[in-house]
Structure formats: C-alpha cells, structure tokens
N, C-alpha and C positions, 0 to 999 in steps of 0.2 A: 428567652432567646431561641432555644431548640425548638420549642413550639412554631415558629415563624419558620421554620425550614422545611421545604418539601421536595420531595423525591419523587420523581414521574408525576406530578400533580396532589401527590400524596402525603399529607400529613405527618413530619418523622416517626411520629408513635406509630401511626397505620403504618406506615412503609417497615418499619421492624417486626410488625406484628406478620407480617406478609412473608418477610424474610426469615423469620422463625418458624413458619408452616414449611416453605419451601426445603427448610435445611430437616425439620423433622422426617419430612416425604422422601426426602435423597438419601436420610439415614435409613428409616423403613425399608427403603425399596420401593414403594408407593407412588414412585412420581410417574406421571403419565407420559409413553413415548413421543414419539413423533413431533410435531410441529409444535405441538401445545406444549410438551415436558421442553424444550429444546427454546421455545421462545421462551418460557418461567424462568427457565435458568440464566440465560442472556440476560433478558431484559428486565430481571428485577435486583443480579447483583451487579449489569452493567451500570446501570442507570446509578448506583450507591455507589460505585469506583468512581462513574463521572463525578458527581458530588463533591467528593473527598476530595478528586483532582482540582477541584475548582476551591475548596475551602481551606484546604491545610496552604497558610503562606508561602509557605517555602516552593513546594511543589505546583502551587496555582500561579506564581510570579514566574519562574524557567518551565514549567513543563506542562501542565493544562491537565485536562478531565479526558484528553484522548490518553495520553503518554499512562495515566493513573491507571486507565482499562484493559491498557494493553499488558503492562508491568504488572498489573494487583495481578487478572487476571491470570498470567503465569506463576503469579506468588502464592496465589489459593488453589492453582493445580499442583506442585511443588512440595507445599506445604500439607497435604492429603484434606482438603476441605471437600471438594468434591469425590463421593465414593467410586468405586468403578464402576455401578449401573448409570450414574447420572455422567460421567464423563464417555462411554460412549452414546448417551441420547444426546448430547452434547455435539461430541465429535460427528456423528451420523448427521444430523441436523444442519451441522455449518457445512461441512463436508462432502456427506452422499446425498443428503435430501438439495443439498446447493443455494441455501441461505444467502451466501454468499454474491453466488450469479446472479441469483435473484436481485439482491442488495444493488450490485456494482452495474447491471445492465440497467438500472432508473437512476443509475447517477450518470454513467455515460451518456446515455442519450438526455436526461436533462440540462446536463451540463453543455454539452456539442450544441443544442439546440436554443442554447442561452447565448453563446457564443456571436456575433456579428459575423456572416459569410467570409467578407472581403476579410479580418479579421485573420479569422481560422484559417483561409488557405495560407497567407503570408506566414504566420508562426509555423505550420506545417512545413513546410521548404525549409528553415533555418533552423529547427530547435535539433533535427541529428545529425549538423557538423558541430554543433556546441558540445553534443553528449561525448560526443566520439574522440574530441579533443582533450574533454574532460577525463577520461577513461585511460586517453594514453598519460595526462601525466599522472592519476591513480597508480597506473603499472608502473612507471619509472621508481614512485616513492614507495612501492609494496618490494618489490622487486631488491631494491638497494635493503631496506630495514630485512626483506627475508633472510640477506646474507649475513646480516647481526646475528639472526638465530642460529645461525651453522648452515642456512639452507645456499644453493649458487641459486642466484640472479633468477632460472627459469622455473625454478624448484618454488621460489616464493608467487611467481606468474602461476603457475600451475595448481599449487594447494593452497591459495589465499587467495590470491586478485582472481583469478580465472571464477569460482565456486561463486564468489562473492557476488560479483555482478553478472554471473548468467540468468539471471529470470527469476530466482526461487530454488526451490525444491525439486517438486515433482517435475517443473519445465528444464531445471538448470543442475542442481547437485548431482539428481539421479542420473539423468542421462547421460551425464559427464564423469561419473563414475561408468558406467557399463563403457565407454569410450576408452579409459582409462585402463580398466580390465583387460578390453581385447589387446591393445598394445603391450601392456607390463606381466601380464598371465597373472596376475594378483585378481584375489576375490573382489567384486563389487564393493559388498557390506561394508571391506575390511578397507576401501578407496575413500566410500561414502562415511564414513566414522571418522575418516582425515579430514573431510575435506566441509564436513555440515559446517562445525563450529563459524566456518569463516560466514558463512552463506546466513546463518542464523544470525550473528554477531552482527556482522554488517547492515544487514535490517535495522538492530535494534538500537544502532546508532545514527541511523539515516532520521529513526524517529526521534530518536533524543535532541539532534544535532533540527531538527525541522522547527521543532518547540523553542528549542534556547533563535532558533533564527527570525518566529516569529517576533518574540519578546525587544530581538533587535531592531526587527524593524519596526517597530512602533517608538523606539528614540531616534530613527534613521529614518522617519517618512520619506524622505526627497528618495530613495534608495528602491522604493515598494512600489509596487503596483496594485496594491491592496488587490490583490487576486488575476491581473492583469498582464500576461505578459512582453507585450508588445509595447514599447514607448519613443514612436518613430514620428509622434507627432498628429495620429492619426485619432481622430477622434469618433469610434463609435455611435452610432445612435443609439439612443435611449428605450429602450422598451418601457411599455407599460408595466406597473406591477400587476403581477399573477393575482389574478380572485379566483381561487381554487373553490370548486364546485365537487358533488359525489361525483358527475358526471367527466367532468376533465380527469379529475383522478382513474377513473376507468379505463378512460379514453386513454390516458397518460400510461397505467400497468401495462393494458395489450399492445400498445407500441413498443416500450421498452422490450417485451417478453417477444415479441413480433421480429426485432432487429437481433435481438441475438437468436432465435430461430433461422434467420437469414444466414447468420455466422456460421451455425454448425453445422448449416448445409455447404456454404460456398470452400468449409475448412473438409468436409466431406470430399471434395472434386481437387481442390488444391490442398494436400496437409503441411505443407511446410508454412503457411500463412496460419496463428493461431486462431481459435476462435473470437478471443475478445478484438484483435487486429482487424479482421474481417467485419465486424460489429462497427467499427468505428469508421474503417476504408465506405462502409455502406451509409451512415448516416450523414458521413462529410459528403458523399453524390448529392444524397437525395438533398440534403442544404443546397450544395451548389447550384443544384437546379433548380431548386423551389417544388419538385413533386411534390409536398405537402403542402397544405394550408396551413395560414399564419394561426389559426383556433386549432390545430392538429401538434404544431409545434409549440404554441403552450399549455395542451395538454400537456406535454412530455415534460414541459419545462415544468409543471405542479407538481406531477406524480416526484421527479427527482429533487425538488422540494422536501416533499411530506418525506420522502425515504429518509433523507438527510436529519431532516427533525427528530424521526419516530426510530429511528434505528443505529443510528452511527453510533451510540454508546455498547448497545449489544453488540453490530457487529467487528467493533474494536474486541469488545470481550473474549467475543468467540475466536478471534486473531489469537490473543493472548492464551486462551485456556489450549486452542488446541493446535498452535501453528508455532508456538516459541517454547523452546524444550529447554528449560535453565538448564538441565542436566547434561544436555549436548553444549550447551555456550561452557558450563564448566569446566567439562572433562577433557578441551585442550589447553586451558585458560592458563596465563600467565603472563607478568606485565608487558613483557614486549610485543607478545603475541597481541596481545590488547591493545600496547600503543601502534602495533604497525595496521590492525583491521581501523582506528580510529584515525592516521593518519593518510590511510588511503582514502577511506569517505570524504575527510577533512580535503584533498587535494584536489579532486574530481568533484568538489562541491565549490571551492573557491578557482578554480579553472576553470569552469561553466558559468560563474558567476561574470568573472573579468572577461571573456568572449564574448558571453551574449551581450553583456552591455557595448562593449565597446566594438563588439565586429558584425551582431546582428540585432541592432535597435531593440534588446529588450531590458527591462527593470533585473540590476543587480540581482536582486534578492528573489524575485518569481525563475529567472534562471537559473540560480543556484539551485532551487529547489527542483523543479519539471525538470532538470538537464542537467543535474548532477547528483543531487540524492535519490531521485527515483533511480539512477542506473542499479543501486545496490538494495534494493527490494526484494520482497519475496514476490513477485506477482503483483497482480492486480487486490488483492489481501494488503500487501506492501505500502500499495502506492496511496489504497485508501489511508494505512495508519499515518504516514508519515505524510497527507496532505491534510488530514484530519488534523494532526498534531499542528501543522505549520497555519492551519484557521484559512485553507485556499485550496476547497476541494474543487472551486473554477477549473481547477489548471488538472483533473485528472486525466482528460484525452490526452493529453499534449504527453503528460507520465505514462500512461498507458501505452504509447507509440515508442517513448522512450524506451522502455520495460523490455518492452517483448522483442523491439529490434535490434537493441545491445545487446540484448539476450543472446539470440542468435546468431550476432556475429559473435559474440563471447565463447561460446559453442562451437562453432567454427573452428578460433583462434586456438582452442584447448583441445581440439583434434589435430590439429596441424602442429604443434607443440610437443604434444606430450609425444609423439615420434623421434623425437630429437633427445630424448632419456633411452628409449629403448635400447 
C-alpha cells in the first residue's frame, strides 16, 4: 500500500530518503543558501504536508493539502524542526529574495488572462460594494462581542476588526500601529503586540473557513460557480485548452515578471496605489484592448498554470513557516477573543455571500469567498492561502482588488478613529 504512494513524482521510500538528507543538511548546517537551500526546504516538506492533507480522512474531508501546508508548516516552525540557519534561508527566500512575487505575479496574470474581457470588467464594478457591505456588518458583530470583553464598541473596531482586515502585516498591522503611536504617544511595538493576534488569527480562519466552504459547496453545487463569479446568465466562451510548450512557458515568466515591473514603476510615480493593484489595473487595460495577442495571452495563461502545479504546495509552506507565528495567535488567545475574530470573519463572509448573490448576479459561494474572506487576509500570501484552500484560485484578481482596497480604506477608517480615544 505505501509503496503505491508518491510524493512530487517520487516513490514514498525515495521521497523519505530525500527528506532524511535534507533534515540531516539543516541539522549540520550544510544546507545550501539561496534559491536552491530555500526551494529544498519548500518544496520537499511542502509537497509531504500537501500529501498528508490529502490522506489523513479527517483533515482531507473539511480542510485539504492547502490548510495541512499552511498549519504543519507553522507546526514544524513552532515546534523547532527547522533550526535557525535553515529558517532564515527560508525566511530570506520567501521574503527578501521574493519567491513569493515571483509566485503570485504568474498566477495574476495567468489568471486575469483566463478570464473572458466582457467577464472581468462586469465583476470588477460590483465585487467592492459587496466587500465593503460585508466589512460593515463584520464591524457591527466585532464591535458588540468587543464589549463582552470589557472593551466600548470603538475599542473592539480599533484593536480587532480594524488590524484584522487592513491588508496584512507589513501593509496593514504595522502601519496602523505607527498611526496609533502618533495619536496615543504609546510605543509602536507595544500597539503592534495588541493588535497582530487579530490580523494573524483572522487569516487563519479565512483559510479554515474557505476549505470547510469548499467541501460545502460540492453538496450545494446549485450555490458554486466552481471558480466563477458572475451567474447573470452570461455565458462565456470557451477557450481552447493550453498545450504548454518550453516556449510559452518563457514567453508566459517574462510577461508575468514584465507586468509587475510595470507595477513598481507606476507605484514609483503614484505610492498610494500598491504594487500588486497597479499589476492588475495594467493587465485588465491591456485585456480590454486586446494590445496582446491571443498566443501572448496563453503564454501567460501556461506559465500561471505550471506555477500553480509546480509550486502552490511550497509556496503555502513558506506562508505557513514564515508568515503565521502560533506564538503571536497565542499570546492574546482566549475563547471569546476567538469566538469574536471567528465571528467577524464568519459575518463579512455570509454578508458578501447574501449581497452578491442577490444584489450583484454573483454565485453564493465564489462571493463569500473573493468579497468576504479575502477582506481579512494577510496580503496577497493571504489570498493565495485561503483561495488555495477554497480549490478557486480563478478568483485571485478579483481578491487581490479586494485585499488591498479594503485595505486602505481600513487604514483610513483607523486613523480617523483612533482620534476619538485620544
């Protein structure tokens, strides 16, 4: 029986034998830096977390091989499996060297460019009065449970809903702490220590909450769009299937890497527009207009293909190892504090669900998802886990639009707030 199991293409025994070398090299010291130590690590105990996620019942029925990479992952940095030379060739890797960007800019544009024109612009127009309706009633039910805790009403807006759905981390906790500083003369660090848990948490139930939603919607087909958000009637044409070639694949990288080049020029001249925002404002023109050729566009459509195949397991892993700190979701943890980050996700994800179907022609469930659980993501890291998890990475433009413009106005909303404590 175990014999019949394979891991990355590989034979169980081989694939242990593999991951015994690897775990030897990171105890040594020996592992090699950069791109090679960095993908070893990914991609040989992503690819074994995906596995497990797919094998143990319980976990392959509600939560899949994404939810298993993102979760182990945090479990084997937590748990000291990874030493400290191999967890920063790790961190460096997803992080500095940009693995990541790398990753997410051949899924954007393969994705956008899978998309049908007429398609894309229509969801574009409607998908952020969905998010944004979803987000207020989040606030009302975060808000009310924050004064269960002892917190008033603005107090639970401020250090739970606010953190939660600003963008992430680096785009949204940090900056909203330094925000928070100037107003209250309180240390950053000592703002940003209150306020992660929410912003951490909330992620990693956007992802829980996207997996258990899949598994719904496959007893709820009428409800799905199996990856499709729009259900107005309109019916698509059908593209050919992609025959990936070395050559489209080429063709396919230097577009991707080409259009977010574009981004961190256009976020250069305007910074308040992020760089993945401009990335995607740029490839939704050049669709609209057709500047590319139809063989140019499924270049792009291959290359974000292959990525998806060759990589989504690592770069869940690398989510997990070095973007979700059990130690921060702990160290505020307690059950109410838990049930109010879970009932805010839970609000903002069945608000977006009951709008977009019934106020902007889209599928229950692809709403819920792009325009309620991406609001409380970490980023574009976020939006891959929890569209990874929900098996409908179609729908990462539309999340990505989400992301980063609730972001902002979330941002906003907690400068103009947190004044009203002063």
């Amino acid at each position: 029986m175990f014999r019949s199991i394979k891991i990355a293409g590989f034979p169980l025994p081989l694939y242990l034998g593999i991951l015994v070398i690897l775990y030897i090299c990171m105890q040594l010291g020996c592992l090699p830096g950069g791109i090679v130590g960095g993908l070893l690590i990914l991609m040989v105990v992503g690819e074994g977390l995906n596995t497990l996620g797919k094998t143990i019942p319980v976990v392959r029925t509600y939560l899949g091989g994404s939810v298993a990479c993102i979760l182990g992952g945090a479990i084997l940095t937590a748990a000291g499996f990874f030493p400290a030379s191999s967890l920063e060739i790790a961190d460096s890797f997803v992080n500095e060297q940009n693995f990541l960007i790398f990753y997410i800019a051949a899924l954007i544009c393969g994705s956008l460019f899978n998309i049908d024109r007429d398609l894309l612009l229509r969801a574009t127009v409607k998908i952020l009065p969905t998010a944004v309706l979803g987000l207020a009633a989040g606030g009302i039910v975060v808000g009310l449970l924050g004064m269960l805790m002892g917190h008033s009403f603005l107090e639970g807006l401020l250090y739970i809903f606010i953190p939660m759905t600003s963008g992430g981390m680096t785009a949204g906790a940090v900056p909203l702490s330094a925000m928070y500083s100037q107003v209250l003369g309180q240390e950053a660090g000592e703002i940003l220590t209150r306020i992660a848990p929410a912003t951490v948490l909330g992620n990693v139930v956007a992802i829980i909450f996207a997996a258990l939603t899949n598994t719904f919607a496959k007893s709820h087909p009428e409800m799905s769009g199996n990856g499709q958000l729009i259900n107005d009637g309109y019916t698509a044409p059908k593209r050919p299937p992609i025959e990936p070639t070395f050559a489209k694949l080429t063709t396919g990288l230097v577009i991707s890497l080409s259009f977010y080049m574009l981004g961190e020029l256009f976020h250069t001249f305007v910074k308040v527009v992020p760089t993945y925002a401009w990335m995607i404002i740029l490839v939704v023109v050049v669709k609209s207009f057709r500047i590319l050729s139809e063989e140019m566009e499924d270049a792009a459509r291959a290359w974000g293909y292959f990525a998806i195949h060759c990589w989504t397991a690592a770069a869940l892993t690398g989510i997990g190892i070095t973007l979700i700190d059990l130690g921060t979701i702990m160290s505020r943890m307690t059950a109410l504090y838990f049930l109010t980050v879970v009932a805010g996700v839970a609000a903002i994800t069945l608000t977006a669900g009951f709008v977009g179907c019934k106020l902007m022609g889209f599928y229950p469930i692809e709403s819920a998802i792009a325009a309620g659980m991406c609001t409380t993501n970490m980023g574009g890291s976020g939006n891959v886990a929890t569209l990874s998890s929900a098996d409908r990475m179609e729908l990462l433009p539309f999340a990505q639009i989400v992301t980063r413009s609730c972001g902002a106005l979330m941002l906003t909303l907690g400068g103009i707030l947190i004044r009203m404590l002063a």
